[in-house]
C-alpha positions as CSV (number, residue, x, y, z in Angstrom):
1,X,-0.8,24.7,67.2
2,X,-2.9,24.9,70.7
3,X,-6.0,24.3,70.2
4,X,-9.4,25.5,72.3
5,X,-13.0,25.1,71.9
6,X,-15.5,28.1,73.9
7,X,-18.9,26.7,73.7
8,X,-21.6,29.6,74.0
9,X,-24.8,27.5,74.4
10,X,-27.8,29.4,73.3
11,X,-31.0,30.3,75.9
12,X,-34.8,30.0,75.5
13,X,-34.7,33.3,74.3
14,X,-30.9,34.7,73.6
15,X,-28.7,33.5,71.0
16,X,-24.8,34.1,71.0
17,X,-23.4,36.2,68.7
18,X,-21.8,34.5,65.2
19,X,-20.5,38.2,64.4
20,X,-16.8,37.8,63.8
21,X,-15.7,40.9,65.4
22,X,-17.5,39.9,68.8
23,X,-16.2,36.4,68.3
24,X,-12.8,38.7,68.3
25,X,-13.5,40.7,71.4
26,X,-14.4,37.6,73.2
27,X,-11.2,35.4,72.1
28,X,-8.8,38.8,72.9
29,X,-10.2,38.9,76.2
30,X,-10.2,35.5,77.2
31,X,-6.6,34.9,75.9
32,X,-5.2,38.1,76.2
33,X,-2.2,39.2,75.1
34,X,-2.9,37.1,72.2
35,X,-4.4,39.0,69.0
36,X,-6.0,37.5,66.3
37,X,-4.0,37.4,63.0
38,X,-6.7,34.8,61.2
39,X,-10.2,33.3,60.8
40,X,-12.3,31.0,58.9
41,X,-16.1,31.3,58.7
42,X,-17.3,27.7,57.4
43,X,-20.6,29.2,57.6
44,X,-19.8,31.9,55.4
45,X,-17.5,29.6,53.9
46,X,-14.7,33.3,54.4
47,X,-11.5,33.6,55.8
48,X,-8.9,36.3,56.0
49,X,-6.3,35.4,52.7
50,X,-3.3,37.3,52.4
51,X,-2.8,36.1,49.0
52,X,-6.6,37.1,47.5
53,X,-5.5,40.5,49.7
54,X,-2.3,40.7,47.2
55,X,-5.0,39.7,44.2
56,X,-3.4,36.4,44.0
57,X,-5.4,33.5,43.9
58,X,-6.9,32.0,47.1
59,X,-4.4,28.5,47.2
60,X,-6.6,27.4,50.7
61,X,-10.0,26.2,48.7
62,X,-8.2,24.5,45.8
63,X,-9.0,20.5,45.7
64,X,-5.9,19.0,48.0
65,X,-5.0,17.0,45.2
66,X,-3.6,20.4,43.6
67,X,0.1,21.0,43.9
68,X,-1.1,24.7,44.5
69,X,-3.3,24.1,47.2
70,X,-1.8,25.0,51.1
71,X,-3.8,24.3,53.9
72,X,-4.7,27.5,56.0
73,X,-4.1,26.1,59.6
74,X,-0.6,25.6,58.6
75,X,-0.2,29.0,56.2
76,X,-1.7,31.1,59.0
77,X,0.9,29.1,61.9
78,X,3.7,29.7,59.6
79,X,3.5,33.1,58.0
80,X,1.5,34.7,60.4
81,X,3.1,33.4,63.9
82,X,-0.5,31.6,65.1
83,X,0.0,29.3,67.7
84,X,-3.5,29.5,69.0
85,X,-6.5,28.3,67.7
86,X,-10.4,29.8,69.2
87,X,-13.2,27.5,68.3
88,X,-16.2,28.6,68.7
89,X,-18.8,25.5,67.1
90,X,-21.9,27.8,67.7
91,X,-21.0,29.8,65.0
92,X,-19.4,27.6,63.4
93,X,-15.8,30.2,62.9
94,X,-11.6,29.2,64.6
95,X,-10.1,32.2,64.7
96,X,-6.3,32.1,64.9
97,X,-4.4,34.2,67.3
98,X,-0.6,34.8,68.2
């Protein structure tokens, strides 16, 4: 998966947004035609889960140990065609785009 990082450095007296859907707006129109298809917050400690969406159990915050656990980079690149990656450190959120 590509991989990019968009630093937003905050001002004296601004602060960039840590809103995920501007985060969205901002990697759509940098990368377009990607669309984003994934995210995870570590702030928020959120992400988008298809399987907690079924009401499955979330396998991406099991203990890597488990046999159950998946990693999300490679769930979201595999079921959900990512091949993109939008890091944005300020906020502390990757959002995954195809």
């Amino acid at each position: 998966m590509w991989s990019v990082q968009v630093n937003i450095e905050e001002h004296e007296v601004f602060r960039p947004s840590e809103i995920i859907a501007d985060l969205r707006a901002a990697a759509e129109a940098l990368y377009y035609p990607f669309k984003v298809v994934g995210f995870w917050d570590s702030h928020a400690d959120m992400h988008l889960c298809p399987q907690e969406q079924r009401r499955e159990e979330c396998p991406h915050r099991l203990s890597v140990d488990d046999a159950r656990y998946v990693d999300y980079e490679e769930m979201v690149s595999r079921d959900m065609g990512a091949t993109l990656r939008v890091e944005f450190p300020h906020a502390r959120v990757s959002l995954y785009m195809r």
